[in-house]
Residue frames as qw, qx, qy, qz and C-alpha x, y, z in Angstrom:
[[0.499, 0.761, 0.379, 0.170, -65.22, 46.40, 78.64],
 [0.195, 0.953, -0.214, -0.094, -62.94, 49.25, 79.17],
 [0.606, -0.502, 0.533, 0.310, -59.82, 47.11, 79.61],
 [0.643, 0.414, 0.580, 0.282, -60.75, 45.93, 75.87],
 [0.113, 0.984, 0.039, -0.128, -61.02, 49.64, 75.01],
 [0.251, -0.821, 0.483, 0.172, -57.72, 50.60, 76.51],
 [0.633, -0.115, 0.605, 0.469, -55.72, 47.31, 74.32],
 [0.638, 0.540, 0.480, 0.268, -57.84, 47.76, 71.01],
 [0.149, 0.986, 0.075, 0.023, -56.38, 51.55, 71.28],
 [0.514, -0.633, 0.564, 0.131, -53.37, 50.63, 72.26],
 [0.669, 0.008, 0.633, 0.391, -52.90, 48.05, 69.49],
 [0.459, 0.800, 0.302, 0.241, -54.15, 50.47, 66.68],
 [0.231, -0.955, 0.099, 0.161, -51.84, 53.16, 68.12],
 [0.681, -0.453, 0.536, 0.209, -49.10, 50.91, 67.57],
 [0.693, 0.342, 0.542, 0.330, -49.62, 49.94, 64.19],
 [0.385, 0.887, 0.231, 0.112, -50.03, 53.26, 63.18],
 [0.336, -0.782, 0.461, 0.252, -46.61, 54.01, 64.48],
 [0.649, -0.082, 0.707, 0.268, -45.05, 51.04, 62.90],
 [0.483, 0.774, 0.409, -0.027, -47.29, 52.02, 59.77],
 [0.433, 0.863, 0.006, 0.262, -46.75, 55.49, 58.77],
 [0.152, -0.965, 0.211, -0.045, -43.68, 56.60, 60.98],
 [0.503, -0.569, 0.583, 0.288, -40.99, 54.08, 60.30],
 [0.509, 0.570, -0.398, -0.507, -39.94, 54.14, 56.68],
 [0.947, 0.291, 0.093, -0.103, -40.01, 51.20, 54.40],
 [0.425, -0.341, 0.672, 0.502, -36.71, 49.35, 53.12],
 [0.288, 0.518, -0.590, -0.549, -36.17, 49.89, 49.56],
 [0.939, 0.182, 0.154, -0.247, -37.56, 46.81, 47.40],
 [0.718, 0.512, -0.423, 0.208, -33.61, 46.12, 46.32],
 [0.880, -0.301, -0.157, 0.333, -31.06, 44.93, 47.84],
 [0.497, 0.535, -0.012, 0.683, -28.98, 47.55, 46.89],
 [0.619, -0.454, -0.292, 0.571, -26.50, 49.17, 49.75],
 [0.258, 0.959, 0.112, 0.017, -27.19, 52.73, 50.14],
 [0.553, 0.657, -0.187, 0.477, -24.08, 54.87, 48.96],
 [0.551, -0.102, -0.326, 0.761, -21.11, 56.08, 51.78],
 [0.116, -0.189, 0.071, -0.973, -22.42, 60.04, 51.37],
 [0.568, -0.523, -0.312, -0.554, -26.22, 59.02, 52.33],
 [0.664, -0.358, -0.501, 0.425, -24.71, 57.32, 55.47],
 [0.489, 0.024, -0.259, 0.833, -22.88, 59.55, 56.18],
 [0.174, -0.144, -0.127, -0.966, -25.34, 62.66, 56.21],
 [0.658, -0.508, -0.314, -0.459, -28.24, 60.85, 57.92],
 [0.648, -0.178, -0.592, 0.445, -26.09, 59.52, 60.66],
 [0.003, 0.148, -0.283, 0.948, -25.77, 63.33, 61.42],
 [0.462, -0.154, -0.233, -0.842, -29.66, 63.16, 62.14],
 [0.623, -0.086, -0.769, -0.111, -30.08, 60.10, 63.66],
 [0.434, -0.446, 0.281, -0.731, -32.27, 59.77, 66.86],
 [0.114, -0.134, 0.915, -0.364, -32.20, 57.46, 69.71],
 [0.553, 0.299, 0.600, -0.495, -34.74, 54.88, 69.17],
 [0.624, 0.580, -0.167, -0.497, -34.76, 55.33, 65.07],
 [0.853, 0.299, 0.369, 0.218, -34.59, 52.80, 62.36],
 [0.103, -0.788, 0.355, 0.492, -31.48, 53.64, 60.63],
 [0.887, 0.375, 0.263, 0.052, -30.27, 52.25, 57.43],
 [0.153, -0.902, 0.382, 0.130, -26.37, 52.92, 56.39],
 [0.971, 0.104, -0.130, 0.173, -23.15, 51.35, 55.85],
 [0.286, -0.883, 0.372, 0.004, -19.54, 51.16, 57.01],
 [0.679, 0.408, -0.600, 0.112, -16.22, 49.92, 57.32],
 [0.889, -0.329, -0.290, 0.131, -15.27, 46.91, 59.89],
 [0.266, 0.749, -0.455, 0.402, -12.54, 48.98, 62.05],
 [0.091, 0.397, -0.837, 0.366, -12.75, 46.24, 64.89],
 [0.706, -0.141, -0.603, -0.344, -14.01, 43.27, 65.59],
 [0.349, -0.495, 0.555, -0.571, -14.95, 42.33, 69.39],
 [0.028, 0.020, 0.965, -0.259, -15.82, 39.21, 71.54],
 [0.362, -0.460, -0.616, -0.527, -19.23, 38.05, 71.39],
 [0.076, -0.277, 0.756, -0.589, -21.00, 39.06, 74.46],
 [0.582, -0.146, -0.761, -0.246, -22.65, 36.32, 75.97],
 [0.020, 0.174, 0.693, -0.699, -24.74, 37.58, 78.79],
 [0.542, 0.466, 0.239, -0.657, -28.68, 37.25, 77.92],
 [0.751, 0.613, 0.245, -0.028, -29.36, 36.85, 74.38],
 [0.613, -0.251, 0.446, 0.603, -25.88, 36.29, 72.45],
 [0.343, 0.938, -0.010, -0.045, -24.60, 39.01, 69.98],
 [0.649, 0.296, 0.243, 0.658, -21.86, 39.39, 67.61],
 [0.024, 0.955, 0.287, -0.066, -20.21, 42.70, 67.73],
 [0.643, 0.287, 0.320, 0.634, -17.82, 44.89, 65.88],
 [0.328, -0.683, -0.106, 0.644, -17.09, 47.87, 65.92],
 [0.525, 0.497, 0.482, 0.495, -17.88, 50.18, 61.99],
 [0.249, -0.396, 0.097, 0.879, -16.69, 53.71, 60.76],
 [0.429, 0.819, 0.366, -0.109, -19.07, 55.51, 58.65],
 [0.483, 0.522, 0.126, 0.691, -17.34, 57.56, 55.35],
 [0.000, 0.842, -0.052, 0.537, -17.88, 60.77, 58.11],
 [0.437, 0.482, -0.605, 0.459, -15.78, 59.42, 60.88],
 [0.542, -0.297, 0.624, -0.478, -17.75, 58.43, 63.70],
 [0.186, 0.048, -0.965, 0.180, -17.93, 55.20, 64.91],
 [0.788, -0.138, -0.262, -0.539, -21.00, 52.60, 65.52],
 [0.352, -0.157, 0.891, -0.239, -21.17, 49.55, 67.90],
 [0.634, 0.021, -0.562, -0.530, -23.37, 46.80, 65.88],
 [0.343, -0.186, 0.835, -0.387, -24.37, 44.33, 68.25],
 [0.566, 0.145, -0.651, -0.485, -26.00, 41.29, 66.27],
 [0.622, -0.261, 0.677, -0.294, -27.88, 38.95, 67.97],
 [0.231, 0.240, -0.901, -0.279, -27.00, 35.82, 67.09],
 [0.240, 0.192, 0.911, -0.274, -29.91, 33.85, 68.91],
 [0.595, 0.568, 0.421, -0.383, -32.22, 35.25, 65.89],
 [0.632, 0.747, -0.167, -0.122, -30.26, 35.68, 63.33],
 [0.924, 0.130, -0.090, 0.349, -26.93, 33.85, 61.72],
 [0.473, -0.707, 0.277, 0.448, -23.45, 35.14, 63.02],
 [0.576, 0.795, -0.191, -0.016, -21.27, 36.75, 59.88],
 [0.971, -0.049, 0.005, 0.235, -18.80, 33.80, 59.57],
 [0.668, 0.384, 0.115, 0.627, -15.95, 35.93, 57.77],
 [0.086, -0.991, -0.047, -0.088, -16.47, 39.37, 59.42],
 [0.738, 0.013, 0.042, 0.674, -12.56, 40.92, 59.00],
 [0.073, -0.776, -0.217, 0.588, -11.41, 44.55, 59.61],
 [0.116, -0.248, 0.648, 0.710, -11.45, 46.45, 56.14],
 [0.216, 0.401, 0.861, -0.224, -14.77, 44.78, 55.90],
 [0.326, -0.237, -0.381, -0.832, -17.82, 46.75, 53.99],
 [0.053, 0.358, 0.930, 0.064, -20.83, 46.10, 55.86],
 [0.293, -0.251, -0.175, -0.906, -24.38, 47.78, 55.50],
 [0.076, -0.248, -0.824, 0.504, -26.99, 47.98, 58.07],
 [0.610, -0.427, -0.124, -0.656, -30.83, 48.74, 58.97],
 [0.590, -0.293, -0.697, 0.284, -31.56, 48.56, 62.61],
 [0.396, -0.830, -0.393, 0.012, -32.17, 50.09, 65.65],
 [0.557, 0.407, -0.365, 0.625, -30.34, 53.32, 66.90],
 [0.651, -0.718, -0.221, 0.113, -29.41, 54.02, 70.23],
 [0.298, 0.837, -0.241, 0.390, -26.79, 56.63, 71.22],
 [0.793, -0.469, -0.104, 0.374, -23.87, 56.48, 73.63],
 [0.442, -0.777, 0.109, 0.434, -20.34, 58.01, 74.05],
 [0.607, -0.248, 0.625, 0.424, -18.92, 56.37, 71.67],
 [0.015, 0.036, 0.743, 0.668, -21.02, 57.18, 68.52],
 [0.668, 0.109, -0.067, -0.733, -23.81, 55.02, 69.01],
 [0.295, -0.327, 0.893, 0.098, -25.21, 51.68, 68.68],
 [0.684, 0.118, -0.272, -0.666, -27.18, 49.66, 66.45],
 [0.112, -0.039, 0.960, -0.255, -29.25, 46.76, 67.20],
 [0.686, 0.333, 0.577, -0.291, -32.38, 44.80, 66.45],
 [0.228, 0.468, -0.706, -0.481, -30.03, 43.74, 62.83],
 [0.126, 0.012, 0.987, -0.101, -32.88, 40.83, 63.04],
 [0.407, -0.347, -0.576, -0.618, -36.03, 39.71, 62.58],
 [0.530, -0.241, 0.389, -0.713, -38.85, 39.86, 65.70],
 [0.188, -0.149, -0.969, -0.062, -39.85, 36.00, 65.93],
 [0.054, -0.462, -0.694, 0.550, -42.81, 37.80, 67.62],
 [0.258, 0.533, 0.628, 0.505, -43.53, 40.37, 64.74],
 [0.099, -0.938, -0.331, 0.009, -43.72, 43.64, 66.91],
 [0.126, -0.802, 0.235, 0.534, -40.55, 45.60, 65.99],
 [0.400, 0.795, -0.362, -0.279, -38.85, 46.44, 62.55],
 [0.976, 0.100, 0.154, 0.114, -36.86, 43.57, 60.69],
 [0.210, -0.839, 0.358, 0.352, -33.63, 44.40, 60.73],
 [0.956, 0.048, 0.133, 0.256, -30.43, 43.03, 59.19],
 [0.315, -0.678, 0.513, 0.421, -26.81, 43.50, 58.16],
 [0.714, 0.656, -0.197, -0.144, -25.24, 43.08, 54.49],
 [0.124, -0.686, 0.681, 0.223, -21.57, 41.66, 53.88],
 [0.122, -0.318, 0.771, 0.537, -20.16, 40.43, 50.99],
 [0.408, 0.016, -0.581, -0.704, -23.48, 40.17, 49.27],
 [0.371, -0.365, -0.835, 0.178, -25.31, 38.13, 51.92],
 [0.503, -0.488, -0.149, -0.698, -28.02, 39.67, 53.66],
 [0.273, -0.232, -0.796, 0.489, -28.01, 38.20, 57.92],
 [0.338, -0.371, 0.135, -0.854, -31.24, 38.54, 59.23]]
């Protein structure tokens, strides 16, 4: 009986996280503006849903150890730099990705040396973290 306790609190705990502390995506499609990136990136915390956009300043090898990911390398309008790492084993690989690029993101952030990275640009086949995804050229990869 208490093990049951200790999940059903545990699962409500969760939701309410999921719930009220990670913000909703806009009902459009519409790719926020270069200055809102740019000014929330400054704010951004390891672990947060992030939502943004950039330009493609290098495209990398996929790496293919674990779950396979597309990754690339995007400049925000305030000059730091993002790793994207896309997994491709949930979601579709951007066919055309080219430096010069536009893309816009909502996903996971996670800091490093470099910037930062984002990841989970997917859906959860399992339904317990944020749907991500990535924008370019009017397509929507999730």
């Amino acid at each position: 009986m208490k093990k049951l306790i200790y999940v059903l609190i545990v699962v409500v705990a969760y939701y309410a996280y999921e719930r009220f502390l990670i913000p909703e995506l806009p009902a459009s499609n519409a790719q926020p503006s270069s200055t809102q990136s740019s000014q929330a990136s400054e704010q951004w915390r390891a672990g947060q849903q992030v939502q943004g956009s950039g330009t493609v300043v290098r495209t990398l090898s996929d790496d293919n150890d674990g779950d396979r990911h597309q990754r690339f390398i995007l400049e925000l309008s305030s000059g730091r730099t993002l790793l994207v790492a896309h997994n491709i084993d949930l979601a579709p690989r951007i066919p055309s990705l080219r430096t010069g690029d536009t893309v816009a993101f909502y996903g996971e952030y996670e800091t490093n040396a470099q910037g930062g990275v984002i990841h989970w640009t997917h859906h959860d086949p399992q339904g317990r973290h944020v749907a991500g995804w990535l924008e370019h050229d009017g397509r929507r990869y999730q």
